[in-house]
Structure formats: structure tokens, C-alpha cells
N, C-alpha and C positions, 0 to 999 in steps of 0.2 A: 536515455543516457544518464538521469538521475542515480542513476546505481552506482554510477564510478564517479559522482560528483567530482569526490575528495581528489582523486588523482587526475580531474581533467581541470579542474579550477590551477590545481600546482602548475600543470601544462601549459595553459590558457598564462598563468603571470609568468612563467618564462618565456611567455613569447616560442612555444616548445609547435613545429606543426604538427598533426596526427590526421590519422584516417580513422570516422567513426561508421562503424558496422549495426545500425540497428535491426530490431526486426518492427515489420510496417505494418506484419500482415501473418495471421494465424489459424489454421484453416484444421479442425479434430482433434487428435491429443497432442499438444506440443509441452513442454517441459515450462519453457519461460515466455510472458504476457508481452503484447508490441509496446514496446519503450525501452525494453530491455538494449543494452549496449555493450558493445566490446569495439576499444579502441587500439591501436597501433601506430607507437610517435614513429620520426624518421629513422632514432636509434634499433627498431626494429624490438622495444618493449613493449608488453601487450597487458593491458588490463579490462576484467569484465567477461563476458559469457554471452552468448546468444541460445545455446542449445542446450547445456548442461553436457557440454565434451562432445556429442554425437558429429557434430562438424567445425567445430572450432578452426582445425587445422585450414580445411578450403577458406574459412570468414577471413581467415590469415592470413592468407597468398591474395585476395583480393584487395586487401586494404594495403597490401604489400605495393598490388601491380596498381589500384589508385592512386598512392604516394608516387611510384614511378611515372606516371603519367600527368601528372601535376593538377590532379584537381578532376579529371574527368569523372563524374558520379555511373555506379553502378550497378543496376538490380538484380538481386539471385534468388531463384526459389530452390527449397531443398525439403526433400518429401522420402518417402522410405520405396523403394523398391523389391518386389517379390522376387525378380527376373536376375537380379546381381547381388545376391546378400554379400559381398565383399564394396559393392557401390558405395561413396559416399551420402549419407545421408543420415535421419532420424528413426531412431529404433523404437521409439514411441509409437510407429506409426502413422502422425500427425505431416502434415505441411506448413512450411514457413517461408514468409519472402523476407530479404533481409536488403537496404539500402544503406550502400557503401558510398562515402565521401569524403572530402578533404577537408578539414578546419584548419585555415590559416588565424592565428587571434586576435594577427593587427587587424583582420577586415571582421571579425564577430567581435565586439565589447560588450553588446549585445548578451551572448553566451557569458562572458566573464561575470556580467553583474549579474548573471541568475547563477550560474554554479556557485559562487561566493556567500549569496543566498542561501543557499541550501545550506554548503557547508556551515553556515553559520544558523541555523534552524529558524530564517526566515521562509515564508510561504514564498512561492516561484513559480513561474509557469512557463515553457520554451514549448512556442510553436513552431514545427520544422515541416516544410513541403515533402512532401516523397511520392507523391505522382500527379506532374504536369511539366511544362515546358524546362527541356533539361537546364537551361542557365536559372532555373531557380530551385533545383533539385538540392535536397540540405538545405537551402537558407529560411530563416523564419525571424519570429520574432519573439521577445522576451516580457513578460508582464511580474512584475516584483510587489511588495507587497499593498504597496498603493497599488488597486488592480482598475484604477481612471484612468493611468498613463500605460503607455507601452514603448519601447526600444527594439531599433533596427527598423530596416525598411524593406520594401520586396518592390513588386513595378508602380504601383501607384499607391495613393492616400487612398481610393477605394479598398484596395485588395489588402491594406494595412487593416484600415477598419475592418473589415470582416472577417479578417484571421483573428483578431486579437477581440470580436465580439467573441467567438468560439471558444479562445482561450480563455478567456475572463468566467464563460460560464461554467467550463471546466475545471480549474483555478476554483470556484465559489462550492463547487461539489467534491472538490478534489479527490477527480476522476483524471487518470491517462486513459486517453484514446486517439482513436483516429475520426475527423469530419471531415467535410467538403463542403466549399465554400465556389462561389462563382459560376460560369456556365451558363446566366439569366439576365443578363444584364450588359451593354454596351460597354459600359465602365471596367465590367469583370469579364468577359466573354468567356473566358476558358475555365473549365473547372479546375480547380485544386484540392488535392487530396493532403491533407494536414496531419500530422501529429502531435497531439499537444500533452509534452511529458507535464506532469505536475509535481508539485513535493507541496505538503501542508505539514502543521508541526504532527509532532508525535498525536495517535489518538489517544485517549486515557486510561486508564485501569484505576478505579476506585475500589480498594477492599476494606469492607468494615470491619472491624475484627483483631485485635493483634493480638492473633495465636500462633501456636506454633505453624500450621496450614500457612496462615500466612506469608509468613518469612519463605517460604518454599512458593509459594506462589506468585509472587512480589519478584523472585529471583526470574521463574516463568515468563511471567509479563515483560520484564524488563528485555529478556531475550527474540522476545517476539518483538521489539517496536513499540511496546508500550509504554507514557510518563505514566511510572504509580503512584498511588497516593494511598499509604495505610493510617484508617483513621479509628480511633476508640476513644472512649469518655474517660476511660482508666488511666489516667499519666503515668502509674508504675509501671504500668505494660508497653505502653506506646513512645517510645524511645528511638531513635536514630542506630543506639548502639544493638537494639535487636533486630535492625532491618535495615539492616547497609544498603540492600538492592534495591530502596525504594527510595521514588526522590524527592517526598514529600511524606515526614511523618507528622501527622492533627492528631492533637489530643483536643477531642470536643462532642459534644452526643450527635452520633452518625446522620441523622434527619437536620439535624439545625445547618451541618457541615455540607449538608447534601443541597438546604434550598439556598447556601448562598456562591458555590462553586458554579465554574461552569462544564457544563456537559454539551455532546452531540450526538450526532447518530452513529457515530463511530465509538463513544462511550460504551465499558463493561465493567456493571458493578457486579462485586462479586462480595454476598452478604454470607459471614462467616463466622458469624457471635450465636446463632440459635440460642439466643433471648430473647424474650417476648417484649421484654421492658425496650429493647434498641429494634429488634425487628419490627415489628409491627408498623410504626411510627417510618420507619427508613421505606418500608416495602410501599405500601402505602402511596409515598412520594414519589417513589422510585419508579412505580409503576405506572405513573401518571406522564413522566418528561419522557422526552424524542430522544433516547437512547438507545444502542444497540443491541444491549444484552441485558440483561438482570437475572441476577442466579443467586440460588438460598443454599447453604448447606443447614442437613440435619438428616436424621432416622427419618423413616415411613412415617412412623410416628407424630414425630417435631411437624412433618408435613402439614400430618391431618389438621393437628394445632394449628400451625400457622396458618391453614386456609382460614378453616371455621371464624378465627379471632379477624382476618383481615376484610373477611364478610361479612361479619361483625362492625368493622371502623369504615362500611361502607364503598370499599374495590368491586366493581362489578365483573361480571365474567368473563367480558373481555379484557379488562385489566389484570385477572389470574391468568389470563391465558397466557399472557407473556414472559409467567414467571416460568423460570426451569427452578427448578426442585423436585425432590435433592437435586442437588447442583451437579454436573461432571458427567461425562458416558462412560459406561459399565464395562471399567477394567479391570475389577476385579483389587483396584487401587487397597492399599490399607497404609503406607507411610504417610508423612506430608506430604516429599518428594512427587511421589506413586497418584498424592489425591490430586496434585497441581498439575500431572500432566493429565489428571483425568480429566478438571475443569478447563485447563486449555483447549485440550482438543474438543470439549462441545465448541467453544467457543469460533473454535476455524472452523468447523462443520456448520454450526449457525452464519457465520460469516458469509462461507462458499456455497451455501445449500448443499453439502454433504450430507449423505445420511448416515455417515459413524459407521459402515457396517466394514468388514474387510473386504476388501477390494479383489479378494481372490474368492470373495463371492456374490460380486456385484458384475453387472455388464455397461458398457455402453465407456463413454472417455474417464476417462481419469482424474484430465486437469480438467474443471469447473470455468465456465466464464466466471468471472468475478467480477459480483453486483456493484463493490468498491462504496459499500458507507461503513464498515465496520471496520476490516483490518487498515493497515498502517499502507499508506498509500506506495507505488512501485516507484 
């Protein structure tokens, strides 16, 4: 449901009711990952997606017929059919269940102070039930960015705690998924199948370098979900007014800026000075911290350079192993424009465990599980 934060939080302070459509549950190639949401107030306005259009319309009439019903929750699976190619369903192929319900927002506050969250680029976590006893079908609970407390309630202080252990782990990886909790214990008896959407701030994009690549790349990042941060030792080059799309421009030597920033595993540095005097010393570092990605541009050449020398300052071979250089998959790139979508897409193929090839000569699904420590979370 984090996808339409913006529009369900506005909802949520009018006091506005809606019918929310997630999906629970994803079963071969489907378009969109389970968190995903499409809502529907009583005005009959609709925001958000569940399939990418292949069923929208049925997710519609259902959150239509749950608003008319006043609150009854709903499960639909929707899967593609050989036998009725006019059938409703997924052309992808794939299967998907998708759990429809009602948000009233005087009885979720809960939801209000995690969507408010997001929108406001606090970390969040909403744990929502979608398979166990219907009168708790949708309800969940809310962890913000103190992730010691939590908000809302379900049937007991038990089953509070161990939705919201779940959520908090989730929350700390920030990962959306589905767990289960209960079914072992007198306190818990019945299992409960949970969704716990997540939102963490933006992941980072660190580029050293402020060349022209840059600025085109910086623009890249920023489109994909990522805070960038372009940084150089050259204060004539490193300016605000040469990199509008970036939201943090340092002027400071790339290694010094490097060991006192923070990074994670969702971090992509993207080194783009091929100088020895900045690289070496960056790469070095770079290679050493729990980040996601680290990428060099340069010639075949600059390559060979830059291994030898960084073997030289003592990187061992598992630490080269992690560099991509040259940086980017083989597009054939020659603008900035052209080189920044060549280093994006290693980047979501690193990400997704893609392997960059075209897909009309690849077999097997399409959509990737997503590992979820790199890209920008759903």
C-alpha cells in the first residue's frame, strides 16, 4: 500500500473511507511484487495498480462490491487462461491473489501515522493480516521510526507482539513481505498470514567525479529512487548549479568524503574520475564497506591500471571481485545520457540477479524475486 502513500494519507485526514486491493500473494511472472496496492474511496476515485492494467478493471468492481457491503473483506486469485483468451486475467502468464477490504480511518490511526511517515520520508512499517480469521482480515499494526513501540491492536498483547517482532525485523532489513506468525502456542493458536509493507529512506547513489557523465547520471539516479550525492576535490567543478538533479553536491577528496559518510547495503558508488590520484585511495575503501554496488569507469586500459595499482595498495581478490569495471552493460553507450542508462541498468541487473541479456533471448520468468538490499524499497 506504500505506493499510493501520498493519496491514501490525504484520504486517511479527511476522514475519506476506501476499499484497499492489495496483492498477498505471487505465484511465476507477474508484473507487480505483494505490497503493491490499488485503492478505491466511496466517490468511486481510484488510485494505484495491482497488475500493470491486465485486471484493474475486475480489482475495481470488487472494491466497488466491498464498499457496498460495508467492510466485508475479500480474496481473488487472477491467473491467465489458455482455454478463454478474452477471460479476465494476466497476460504475463503469472498468478496473483489480491485481498480486498475496507479502511474506515476513524478505526485505523494506526495507518494514518505510518502513511504521514512515509510521506514525509520517515522509515514505516504497516503490518496487515491477509490470511486467518475473517474479522481480522486487513487489520494490522503500525511500527514508526522508533521500531521499540508499535500502534494498533489485533486480539491479544500476544499476537500484537509477534506481528510487530516480524515487522520490526522487516522494518530493520527493509524488506516487504509476507510471514506467519502463530499456530504454536495457546496464547496464538491459529496461524496468521501477515504482510508487512515497509518504506526506509531513499538508498544512496554516491558519484565521484563531477563530469559531464555525471550530471546525466545524477539525473538517472535520481529517477530511479535514489538520494545522490556528487562529490569531487575540484570546487570549480563541483557546484550545485552543474548538477541540479543531485541532492547533495561535496567538494572534498572522494576517499576522505567516503570514510566519513554513511553507506549500506543498498548503497551504489559509482567512481567516474579515472584518476589514479582519487581512484585508487576511493576504490580501496570502497571495496572494503557493506555496500551494494561499486563501479569504475575507464578504457580496458585505465582497467588494467587500476587493477595492478589497487594490488599494489593491497585489495585482495576478493575485494577486486566486487568491482564492475568498466562500469555499465554493453550498450553500445557513447553520450553521457546513453553511458548513464548503461550504468543504471548493470545496476538493476546487479540488484535483481539479472543477467543484462535481452529477454527475447533469455527463458524462464521475467520478473526476478527481488533480493531487496540494493534497489529502493516497494
Amino acid at each position: 500500500m506504500l505506493n499510493i502513500a501520498d493519496t491514501l494519507y490525504e484520504w486517511c485526514r479527511e476522514a475519506r473511507s476506501f476499499a484497499l486491493a492489495t496483492v498477498v500473494q505471487v505465484r511465476g511472472s507477474a508484473p507487480l511484487p505483494p505490497g503493491t496496492s490499488l485503492a478505491v474511496d466511496t466517490d468511486g476515485h481510484v488510485v494505484g495498480s495491482v497488475s500493470g492494467g491486465c485486471v484493474e478493471s475486475a480489482v475495481y468492481d470488487l472494491c466497488q462490491q466491498v464498499l457496498a457491503d460495508r467492510g466485508t473483506p475479500t480474496r481473488a486469485r487472477f491467473g491467465y487462461s489458455d482455454d478463454d483468451a478474452f477471460a479476465i486475467g494476466l497476460t504475463c502468464g503469472g498468478e496473483i491473489e489480491v485481498l480486498v477490504h475496507r479502511v474506515t480511518p476513524a478505526d485505523r490511526s494506526h495507518l494514518t501515522a505510518s502513511l504521514e511517515a512515509v510521506v514525509r520520508g520517515r522509515p514505516a512499517a504497516v503490518a496487515q493480516i491477509v490470511d486467518g480469521p475473517e474479522h481480522l482480515l486487513g487489520r494490522g499494526l503500525s511500527l514508526l521510526g522508533d521500531v521499540s513501540t508499535y500502534h494498533g491492536t489485533l486480539d491479544s498483547e500476544t499476537v500484537n507482539r509477534a506481528v510487530a517482532a516480524q515487522a520490526r525485523a522487516l522494518l530493520r532489513a527493509g524488506r516487504t513481505a509476507c510471514t506467519e506468525v502463530g499456530g504454536d502456542t495457546d496464547a496464538c493458536p491459529e496461524k496468521l498470514s501477515v504482510l508487512v509493507h515497509t518504506r526506509v529512506p531513499r538508498p544512496r547513489m554516491l558519484i565521484f567525479g563531477a563530469v559531464d557523465f555525471a550530471d546525466a547520471l545524477s539525473q538517472a539516479g535520481r529517477f530511479l529512487g535514489y538520494r545522490v550525492t556528487v562529490c569531487d576535490a575540484r570546487p570549480v567543478f563541483a557546484t550545485p548549479a552543474r548538477f541540479p538533479h543531485a541532492d547533495d553536491v561535496v567538494v572534498d577528496w572522494p576517499h576522505r568524503y567516503l570514510e566519513q559518510t554513511e553507506v549500506d547495503a543498498r548503497t551504489a558508488i559509482c567512481v567516474l574520475t579515472h584518476d589514479a590520484k582519487f581512484d585508487i585511495p576511493l576504490l580501496r575503501l570502497a571495496l572494503r564497506l557493506p555496500v551494494g554496488y561499486v563501479g569504475a569507469m575507464g578504457s580496458r586500459r585505465t582497467h588494467d591500471h587500476r587493477l595492478k595499482a589497487l594490488r599494489e595498495a593491497g585489495v585482495t581478490v576478493d575485494e577486486l571481485a566486487r568491482l564492475r569495471s568498466p562500469i555499465g552493460l554493453d550498450l553500445g553507450a557513447h553520450t553521457p545520457e546513453e553511458t548513464a542508462t548503461s550504468i543504471t541498468a548493470e545496476i538493476i541487473a546487479h540488484t535483481h540477479l539479472g543477467t543484462g541479456l535481452p529477454l527475447s533471448r533469455s527463458t524462464g520468468p521475467i520478473h526476478h524475486p527481488a533480493p531487496g538490499a540494493l534497489s529502493p524499497a516497494a
